[in-house]
N, C-alpha and C positions, 0 to 999 in steps of 0.2 A: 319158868321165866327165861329160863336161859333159849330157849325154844326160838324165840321172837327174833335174834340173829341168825342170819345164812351161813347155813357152814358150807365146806371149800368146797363141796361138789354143786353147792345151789347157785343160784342166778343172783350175783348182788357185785360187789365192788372186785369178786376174782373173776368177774366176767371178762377175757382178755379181749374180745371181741369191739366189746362197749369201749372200751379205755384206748383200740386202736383205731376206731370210729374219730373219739376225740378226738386224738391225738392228729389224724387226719384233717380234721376242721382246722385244729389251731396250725398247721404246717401251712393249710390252703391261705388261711388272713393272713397269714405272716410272709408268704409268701406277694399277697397281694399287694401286703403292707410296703414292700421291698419295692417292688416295682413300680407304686406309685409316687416313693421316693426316688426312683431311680428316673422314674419321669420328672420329678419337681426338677431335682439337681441337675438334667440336663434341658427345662427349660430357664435354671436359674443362669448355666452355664451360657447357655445364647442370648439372655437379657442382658450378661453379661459382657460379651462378645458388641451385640449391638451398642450399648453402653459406651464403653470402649469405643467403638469404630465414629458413633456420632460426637464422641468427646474428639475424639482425631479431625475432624469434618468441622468442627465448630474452630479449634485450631488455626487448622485449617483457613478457614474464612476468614477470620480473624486478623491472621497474617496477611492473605492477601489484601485485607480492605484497610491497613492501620499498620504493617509492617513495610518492611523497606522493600521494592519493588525488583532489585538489582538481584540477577540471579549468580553472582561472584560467591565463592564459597572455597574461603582459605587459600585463593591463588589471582590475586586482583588481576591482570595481565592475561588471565584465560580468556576471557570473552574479549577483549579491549578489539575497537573497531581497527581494522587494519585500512587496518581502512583509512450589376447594376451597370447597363450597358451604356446608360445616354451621359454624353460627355458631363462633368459637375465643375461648373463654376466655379471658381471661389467668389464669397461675397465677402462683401464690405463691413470693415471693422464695423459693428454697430446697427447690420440688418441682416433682414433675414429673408430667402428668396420667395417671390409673390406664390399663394398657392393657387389651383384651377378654380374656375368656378364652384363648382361642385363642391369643393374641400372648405371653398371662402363659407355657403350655406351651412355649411356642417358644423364650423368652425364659430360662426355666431352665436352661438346656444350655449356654446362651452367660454370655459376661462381663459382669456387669450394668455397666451403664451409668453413668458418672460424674455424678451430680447436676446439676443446672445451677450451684447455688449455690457446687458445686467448681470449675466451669468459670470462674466470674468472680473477676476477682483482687481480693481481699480489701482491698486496700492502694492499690486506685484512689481517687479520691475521687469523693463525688456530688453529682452536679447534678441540683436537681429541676425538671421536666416539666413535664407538663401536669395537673392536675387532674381529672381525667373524672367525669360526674354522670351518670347515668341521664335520659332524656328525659321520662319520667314526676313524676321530683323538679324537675327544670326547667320545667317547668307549673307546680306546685301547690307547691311548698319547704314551706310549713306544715305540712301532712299527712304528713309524712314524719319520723321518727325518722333521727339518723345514727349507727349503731353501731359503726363501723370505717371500714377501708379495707384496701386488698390492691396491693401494689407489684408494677408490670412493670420490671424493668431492663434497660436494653441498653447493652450496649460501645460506645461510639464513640469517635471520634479527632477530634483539633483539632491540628493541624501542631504536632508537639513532644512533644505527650503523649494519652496516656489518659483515659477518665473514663467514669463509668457517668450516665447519662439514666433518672432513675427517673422516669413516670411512675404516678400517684396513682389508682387508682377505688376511689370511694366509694361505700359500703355502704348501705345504707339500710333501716331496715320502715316499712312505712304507721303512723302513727298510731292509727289506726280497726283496725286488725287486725296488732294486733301476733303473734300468733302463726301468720302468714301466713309462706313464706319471704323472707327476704332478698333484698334487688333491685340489681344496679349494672349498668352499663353494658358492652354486650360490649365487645371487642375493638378497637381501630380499626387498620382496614384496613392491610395491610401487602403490601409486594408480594413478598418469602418469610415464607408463613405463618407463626408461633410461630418467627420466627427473633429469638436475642437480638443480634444486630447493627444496628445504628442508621445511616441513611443516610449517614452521613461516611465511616463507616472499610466501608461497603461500596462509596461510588462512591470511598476513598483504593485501596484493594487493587487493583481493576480497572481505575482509572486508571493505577495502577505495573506492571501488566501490559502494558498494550495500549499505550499512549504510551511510557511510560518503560523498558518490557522488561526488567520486573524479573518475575523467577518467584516464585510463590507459595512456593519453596523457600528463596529469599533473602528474601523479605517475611518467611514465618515466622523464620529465625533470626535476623534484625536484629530484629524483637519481642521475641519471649526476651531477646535478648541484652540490647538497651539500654532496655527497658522491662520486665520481665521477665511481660509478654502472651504466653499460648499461642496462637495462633492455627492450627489445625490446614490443614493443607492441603486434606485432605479438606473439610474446610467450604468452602474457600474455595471447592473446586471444585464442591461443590453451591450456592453463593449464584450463582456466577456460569450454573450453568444456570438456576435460575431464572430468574435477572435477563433475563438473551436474551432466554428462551422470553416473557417480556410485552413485553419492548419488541422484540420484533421486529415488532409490527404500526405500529409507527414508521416502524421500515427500509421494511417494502411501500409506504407513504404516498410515503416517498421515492424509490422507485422508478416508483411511478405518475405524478410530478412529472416525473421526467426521463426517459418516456418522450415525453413534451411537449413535450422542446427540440429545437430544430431544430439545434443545434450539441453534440456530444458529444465528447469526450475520452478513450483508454483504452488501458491497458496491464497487463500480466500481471505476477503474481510468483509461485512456484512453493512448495509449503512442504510437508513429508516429513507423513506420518500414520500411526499406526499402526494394522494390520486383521490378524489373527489367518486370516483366509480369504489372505492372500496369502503365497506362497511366502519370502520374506524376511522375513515378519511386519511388511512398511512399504511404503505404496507413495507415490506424488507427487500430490498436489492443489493446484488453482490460485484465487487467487484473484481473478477477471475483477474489476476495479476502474475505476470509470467517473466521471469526473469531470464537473459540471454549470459552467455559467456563473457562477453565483449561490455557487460555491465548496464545494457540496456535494460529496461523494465517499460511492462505492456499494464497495464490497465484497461480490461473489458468488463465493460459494463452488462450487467443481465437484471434486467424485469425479474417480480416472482411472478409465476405462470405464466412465462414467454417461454418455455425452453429452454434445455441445455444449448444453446449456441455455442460454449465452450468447447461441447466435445465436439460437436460439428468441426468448427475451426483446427482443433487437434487432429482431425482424421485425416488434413490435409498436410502434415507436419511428417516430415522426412527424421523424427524424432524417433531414436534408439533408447534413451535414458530419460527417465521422468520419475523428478525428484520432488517429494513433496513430505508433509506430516503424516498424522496414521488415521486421519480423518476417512471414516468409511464410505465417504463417497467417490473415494479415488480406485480401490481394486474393485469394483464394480464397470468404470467408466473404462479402465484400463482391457479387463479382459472383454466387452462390449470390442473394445480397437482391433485387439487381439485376435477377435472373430472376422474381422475384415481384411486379417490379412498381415496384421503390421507386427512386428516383432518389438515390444517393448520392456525394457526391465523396470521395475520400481524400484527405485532408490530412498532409502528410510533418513530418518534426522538423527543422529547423535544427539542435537540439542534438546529434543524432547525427550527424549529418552533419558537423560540427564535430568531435567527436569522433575523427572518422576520422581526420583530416589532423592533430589532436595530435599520435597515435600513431607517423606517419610523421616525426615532426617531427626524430628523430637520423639517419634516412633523406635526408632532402634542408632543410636546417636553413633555406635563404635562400627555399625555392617554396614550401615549409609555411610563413611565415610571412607570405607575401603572401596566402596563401590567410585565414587568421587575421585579417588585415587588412581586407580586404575582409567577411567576415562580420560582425567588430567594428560596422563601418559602420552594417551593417544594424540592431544589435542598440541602436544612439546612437539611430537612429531611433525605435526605438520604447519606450526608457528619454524621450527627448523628449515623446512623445505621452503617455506614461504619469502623468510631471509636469505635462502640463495639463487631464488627465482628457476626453482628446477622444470625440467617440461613436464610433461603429460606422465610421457612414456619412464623416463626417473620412478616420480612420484609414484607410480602405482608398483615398480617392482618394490619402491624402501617399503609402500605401507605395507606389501606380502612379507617381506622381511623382519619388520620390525612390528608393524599395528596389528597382523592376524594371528600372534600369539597372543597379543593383550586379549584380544575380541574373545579367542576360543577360553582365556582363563576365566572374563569375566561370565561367560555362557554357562562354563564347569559348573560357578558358583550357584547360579541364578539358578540352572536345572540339580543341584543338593539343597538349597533352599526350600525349591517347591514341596520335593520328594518327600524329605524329612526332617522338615521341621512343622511339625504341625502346628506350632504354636503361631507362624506366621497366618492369617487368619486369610482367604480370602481377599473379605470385603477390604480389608487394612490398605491403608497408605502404601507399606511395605508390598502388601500380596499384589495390588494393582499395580506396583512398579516394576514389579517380576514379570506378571502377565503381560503389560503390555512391551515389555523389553522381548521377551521371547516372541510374541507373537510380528514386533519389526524387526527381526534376527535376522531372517532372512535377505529383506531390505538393506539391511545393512555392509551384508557381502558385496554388494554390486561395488561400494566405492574403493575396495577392493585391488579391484579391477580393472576399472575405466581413473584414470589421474586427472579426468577434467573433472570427474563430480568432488563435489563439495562432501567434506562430513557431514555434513549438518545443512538446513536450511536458513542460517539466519543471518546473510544476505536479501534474503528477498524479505524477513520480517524486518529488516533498518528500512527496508523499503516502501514499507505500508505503514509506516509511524508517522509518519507527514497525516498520510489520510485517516490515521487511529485519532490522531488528536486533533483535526478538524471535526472528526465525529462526534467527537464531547461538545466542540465549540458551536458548531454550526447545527449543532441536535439533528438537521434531517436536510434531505435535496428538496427543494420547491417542487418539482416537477419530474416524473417519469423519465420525458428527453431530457433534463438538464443531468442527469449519471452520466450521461454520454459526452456531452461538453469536461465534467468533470474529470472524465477519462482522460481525456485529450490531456488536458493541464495536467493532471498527474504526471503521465504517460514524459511529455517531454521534458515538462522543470525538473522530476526527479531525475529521468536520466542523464540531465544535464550536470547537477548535483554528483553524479555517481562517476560520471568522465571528471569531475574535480576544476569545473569552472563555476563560476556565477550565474544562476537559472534567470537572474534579474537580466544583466549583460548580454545572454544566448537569447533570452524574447524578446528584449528589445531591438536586436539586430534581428531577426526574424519577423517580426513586424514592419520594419523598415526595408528590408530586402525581396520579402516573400509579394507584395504587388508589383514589382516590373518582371516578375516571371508570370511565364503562363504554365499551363498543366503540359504542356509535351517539351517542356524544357527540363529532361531527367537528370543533368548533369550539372544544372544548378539547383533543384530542388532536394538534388542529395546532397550536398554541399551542408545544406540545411540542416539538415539529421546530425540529433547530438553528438553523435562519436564522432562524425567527421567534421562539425563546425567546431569543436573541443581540439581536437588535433592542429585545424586549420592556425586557433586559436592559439597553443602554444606553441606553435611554431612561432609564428608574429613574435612573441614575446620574447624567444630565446633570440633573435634574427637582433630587435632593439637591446639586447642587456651584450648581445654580442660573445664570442668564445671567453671560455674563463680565460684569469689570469694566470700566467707563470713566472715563476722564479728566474731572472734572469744568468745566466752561467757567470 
């Protein structure tokens, strides 16, 4: 019996062979076993990771659409703003002039047209005008008979209320030949023809448009409503093409100016239009807004699929510094320049950049804020020089002095961050703030350098908030050409706003002044131009308040 067991020379459990077979197998599963733990646990660790990043992103979101808007962070005072050829008639209170044949036929079919006399509200009160005399009676007064007069009125507005501006033209026959006709003085010039609107309440409506982003839809019902003024929309929206279509050779003036700087400033905002040829009936237009030294700002209009006409216009620019966001449309168009010749540097934003590291700020609360800290610095520095009005040439040796050790410590940080800390993730809040701070590092040197560039771009963003918040108000432009009118109005009431007078007060003198020039009159149509009607402007005013007062000895 004993037989039936293997002894130690036979084939059975001392086979070492067999057992290291096994033992082979179970190394291989365990092995496998391992590895495909080592896969779970490193996609648990990137579901992780993801997790993570879109909790940060929802944050994120969250704050931006329900949190406070202001990007002050522990130092209120950081950002604080420093801040028609054939002569026209005038007709008679009450009609309105005969039309040709042709227009009479055309005009029967349709709804005759509301009188002007019904147009003006009855229950205004008048203020009288001007007087008007014929130039002929203005010679010789004696020789002439006065037999009447014929009243122009126009609607205007004075903060609070209404009132009609009756001017007066007087009639007159010769003496010597009385049965000659009757003689007064045309029309004077206006810059919408036979329009009965009066320079106030046409620069008050387009000023509550373009500044204040108020739609011609609320301008009319708050008339009606608390003054009981019809103001139709439709007019409104014919005065203000007029108005553009003349003062836009204003706008080219100033654009021919700051094709002359050597230092420019600029950034995009985007605004819906509407076009019947596009498949949604709207498509996107932008409008390329370029800020000058001297506190000017351009607003150009661009079509989608018309062209860069922006960089066209740039390649005519005697422009060394071009300061903008880290939008990647810009070092493409720059080295494009670059190719033809022109020697440009890009200047980056502090303020974005800043911005970044806000964002991360519930991400990592204690390294976002030294980063905050350190930029603060920079920004003392040049609130400092700001208070004593230093030049160019000052300015850029203190920032060598004083702001390019901040820059190189905050760099230090940012490139030991990247390197080694792994735990900062990429995609993270944190990692994008890094990334994009190093990749405008560069950009950031030039302001350096040059003491007329700005730290930061957010100058020209105070600038495009006028038109940020018509873009909510006004949802979209009517029309493809009507960006281009909107340019215009931009373009002057802000700059007028930025020289620190009244954009109301600058078009309505602009209105009133700009038809008794003509186009080759350069020395009063500059005059026009907001920095120097701003200037023109305070002087007047210091002239009436007169030298301060002194202490007498």
């Amino acid at each position: 019996m004993y037989n039936q067991f293997p002894l130690a020379g036979d084939r059975g459990i001392n086979d070492h062979s067999a057992v290291r077979k096994i033992l082979d197998q179970l190394q291989q599963q365990n092995a496998t076993l391992m590895a495909l733990l080592a896969s779970r646990d490193e996609e648990l660790r990137e579901r992780d990771n993801e997790i993570a990043i879109l909790k940060q992103q929802i944050d994120y979101l969250k704050d931006k659409i329900f949190g406070r808007s202001s990007e002050k962070f522990d130092h209120p005072d950081l950002f604080a703003v420093e801040e028609s050829k054939k002569p026209v008639v005038p007709p008679e209170s009450g009609s309105v002039p005969e039309a040709d044949g042709e227009a009479k036929k055309e005009t029967k079919a349709k709804k005759t047209r509301a009188i002007r006399k019904a147009r003006l509200p009855e229950h205004l009160p008048v203020v009288m005008g001007r007087e008007v005399h014929p130039s002929e009676v203005l010679g010789n007064p004696d020789a002439y008979n006065r037999l009447g007069e014929r009243h122009m009125d126009r609607i205007e507005r004075n903060p609070g209320y209404f009132y009609l501006l009756r001017d007066v033209y007087v009639i007159y026959s010769p003496k010597d030949a009385p049965q000659s006709p009757p003689i007064q003085a045309p029309a004077l010039p206006s810059l919408v023809p036979c329009a009965f609107w009066g320079p106030s309440l046409i620069s008050e409506v387009l000023a509550n448009k373009y500044v204040y982003a108020q739609p011609y839809e609320r301008q009319h019902r708050l008339n009606l409503t608390e003054f009981g003024v019809d103001l139709p929309v439709s007019t409104m929206c014919d005065v203000q093409k007029n108005v553009s279509t003349q003062l836009d050779m204003l706008v080219r003036m100033m654009e021919d100016q700051a094709l002359e700087d050597e230092y420019l400033s600029s950034d995009d905002t985007f605004h819906r239009y509407l076009d019947r040829k596009a498949p949604k009936g709207s498509l996107t237009g932008f409008f390329r807004v370029v800020r000058r030294t001297n506190n000017d700002v351009i607003f150009r209009w661009e079509e989608q699929g018309k062209g860069d006409e922006f960089e066209k216009w740039l390649s005519k620019a005697a422009m060394k510094v071009f300061q903008s966001d880290g939008h990647t449309r810009y070092p493409p168009m720059l080295a494009r320049l670059a190719a033809s010749g022109k020697k440009i540097e890009h200047a980056a934003c502090m303020a974005h950049i800043r911005r970044k590291f806000v964002h991360a700020e519930k991400e990592h609360p204690w390294l976002v804020k030294w980063f905050i800290r350190q930029i603060r610095r920079l920004y003392e520095i040049e609130r400092e020089m700001d208070e004593l009005s230093v030049s160019p040439e000052v300015r850029a040796r203190v920032r060598q002095l004083r702001s390019e050790p901040i820059l190189n410590l905050i760099k230090k940080a940012m490139v030991h961050l990247r390197q080694k800390c792994p735990k900062i993730l990429p995609k993270s809040m944190l990692g994008r703030a890094l990334d994009y701070a190093l990749g405008q590092w560069a950009g950031m040197q030039v302001y350096l350098r040059h003491g007329e560039v700005n730290i930061d771009n957010n100058p020209i963003e105070r600038d495009i908030r006028p038109s940020a918040v018509c873009k909510k108000n006004h949802l979209f432009i009517g029309h493809p050409e009507a960006g281009k009118g909107a340019g215009v109005m931009y373009t002057l009431l802000v700059s007028a706003r930025n020289h620190g007078v009244d954009p109301k007060a600058y078009l309505k003198d602009v209105i009133e002044r700009l038809p008794q020039l003509n186009s080759s009159n350069k020395a009063g149509l500059t005059a026009l131009l907001p920095a120097n009607w701003a200037a023109a402007f305070k002087k007047r005013q210091a002239e009436k308040q007169g030298p301060p007062a002194t202490n007498a000895a």
